[in-house]
C-alpha positions as CSV (number, residue, x, y, z in Angstrom):
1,X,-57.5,-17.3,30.9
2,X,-58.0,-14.7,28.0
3,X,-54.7,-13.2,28.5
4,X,-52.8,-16.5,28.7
5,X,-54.4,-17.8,25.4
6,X,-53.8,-14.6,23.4
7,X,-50.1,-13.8,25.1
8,X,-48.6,-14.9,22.0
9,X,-50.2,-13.1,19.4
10,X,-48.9,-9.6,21.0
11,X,-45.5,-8.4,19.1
12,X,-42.1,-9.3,20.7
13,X,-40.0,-6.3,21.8
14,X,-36.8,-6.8,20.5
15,X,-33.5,-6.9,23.0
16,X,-30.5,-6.2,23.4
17,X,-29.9,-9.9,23.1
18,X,-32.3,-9.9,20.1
19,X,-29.4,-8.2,18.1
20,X,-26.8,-10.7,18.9
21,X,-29.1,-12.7,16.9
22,X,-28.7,-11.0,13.7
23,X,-25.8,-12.0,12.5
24,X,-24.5,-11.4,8.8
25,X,-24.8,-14.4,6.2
26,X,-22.3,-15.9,4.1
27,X,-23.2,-14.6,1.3
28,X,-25.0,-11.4,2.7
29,X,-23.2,-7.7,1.3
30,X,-22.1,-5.5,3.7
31,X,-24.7,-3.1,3.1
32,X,-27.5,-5.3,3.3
33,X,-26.5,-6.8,6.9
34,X,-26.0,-2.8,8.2
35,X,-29.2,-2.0,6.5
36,X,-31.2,-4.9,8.3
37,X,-29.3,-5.2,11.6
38,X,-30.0,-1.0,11.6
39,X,-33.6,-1.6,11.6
40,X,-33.4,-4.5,14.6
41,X,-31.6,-1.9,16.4
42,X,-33.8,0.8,15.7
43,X,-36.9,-1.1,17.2
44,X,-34.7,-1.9,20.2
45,X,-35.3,0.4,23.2
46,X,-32.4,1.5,26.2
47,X,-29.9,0.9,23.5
48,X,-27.2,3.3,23.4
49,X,-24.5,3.5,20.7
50,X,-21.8,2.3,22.2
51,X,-24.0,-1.3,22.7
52,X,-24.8,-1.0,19.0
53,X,-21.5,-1.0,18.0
54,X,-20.3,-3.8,20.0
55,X,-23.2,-5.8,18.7
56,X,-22.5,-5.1,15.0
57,X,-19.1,-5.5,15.9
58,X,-19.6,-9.3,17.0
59,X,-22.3,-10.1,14.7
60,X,-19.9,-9.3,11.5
61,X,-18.5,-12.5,9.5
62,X,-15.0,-13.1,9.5
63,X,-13.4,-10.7,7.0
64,X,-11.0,-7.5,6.3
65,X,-14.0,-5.2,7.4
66,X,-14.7,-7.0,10.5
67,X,-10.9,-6.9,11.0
68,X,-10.7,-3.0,10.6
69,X,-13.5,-2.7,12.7
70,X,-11.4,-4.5,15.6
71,X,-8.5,-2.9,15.2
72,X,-9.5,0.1,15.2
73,X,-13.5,0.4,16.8
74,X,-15.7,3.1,15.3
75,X,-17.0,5.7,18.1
76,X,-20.5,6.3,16.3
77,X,-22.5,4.5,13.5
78,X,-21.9,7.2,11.3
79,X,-18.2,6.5,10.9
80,X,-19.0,3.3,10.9
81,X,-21.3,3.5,7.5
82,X,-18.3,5.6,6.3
83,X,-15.6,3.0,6.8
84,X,-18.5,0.7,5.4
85,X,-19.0,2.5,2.4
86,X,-15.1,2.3,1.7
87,X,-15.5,-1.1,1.8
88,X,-18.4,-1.9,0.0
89,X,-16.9,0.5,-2.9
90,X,-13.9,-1.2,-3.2
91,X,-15.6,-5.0,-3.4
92,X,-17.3,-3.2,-6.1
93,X,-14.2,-2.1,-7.9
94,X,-12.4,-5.9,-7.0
95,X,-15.7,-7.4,-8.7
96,X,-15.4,-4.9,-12.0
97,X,-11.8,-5.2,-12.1
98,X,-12.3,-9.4,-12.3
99,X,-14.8,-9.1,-14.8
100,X,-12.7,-6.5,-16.9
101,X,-9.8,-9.0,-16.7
102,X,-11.7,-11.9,-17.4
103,X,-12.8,-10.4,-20.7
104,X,-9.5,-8.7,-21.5
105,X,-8.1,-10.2,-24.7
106,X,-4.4,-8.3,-25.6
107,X,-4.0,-6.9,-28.9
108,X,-2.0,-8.1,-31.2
109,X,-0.6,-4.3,-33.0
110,X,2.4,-3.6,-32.2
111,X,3.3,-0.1,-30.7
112,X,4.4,2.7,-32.5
């Protein structure tokens, strides 16, 4: 009878399942959903990393990353981050180049 009443109170081990579940927002960066589904996978036991990267894989939104990732599939998380990191740095650029643009009045001298 104890066990029964208190059976929810113990933590949840996390599944493979569990990180089919963690899926990347809308308006979630890139880095932010590989930081948090990294730490869901972490906690996951009898993973191995060719699961992982099927998961992340799936869990991805629509998008040229997710795309890459298809087309060509990473064979460890490590080339993953660094195909990430590409990414993520040239959203970056895209966003500073808008903004640059936006601002960008042309002057009116005339070239020598």
């Amino acid at each position: 009878m104890f066990t029964t009443h208190f059976a929810d109170s113990r933590p949840h081990q996390t599944t493979t399942l569990s990180l089919l579940g963690v899926r990347q927002e809308q308006d979630e960066t890139l880095q932010t959903f590989i930081d948090r589904f990294s730490k869901v996978a972490l906690r996951t036991p009898y993973l191995n990393q060719e699961m992982i990267l099927l998961c992340i894989a799936l869990t991805l939104k629509p998008g040229p990353f997710a795309n890459n990732v298809y087309l060509h599939p990473p064979t460890s998380m490590h080339e993953l981050k660094l195909r990430a990191a590409d990414y993520i740095r040239m959203k970056e650029m895209q966003t500073l180049h808008m903004k640059f643009c936006n601002n960008y009045t042309p002057s009116t001298a005339t070239p020598p």
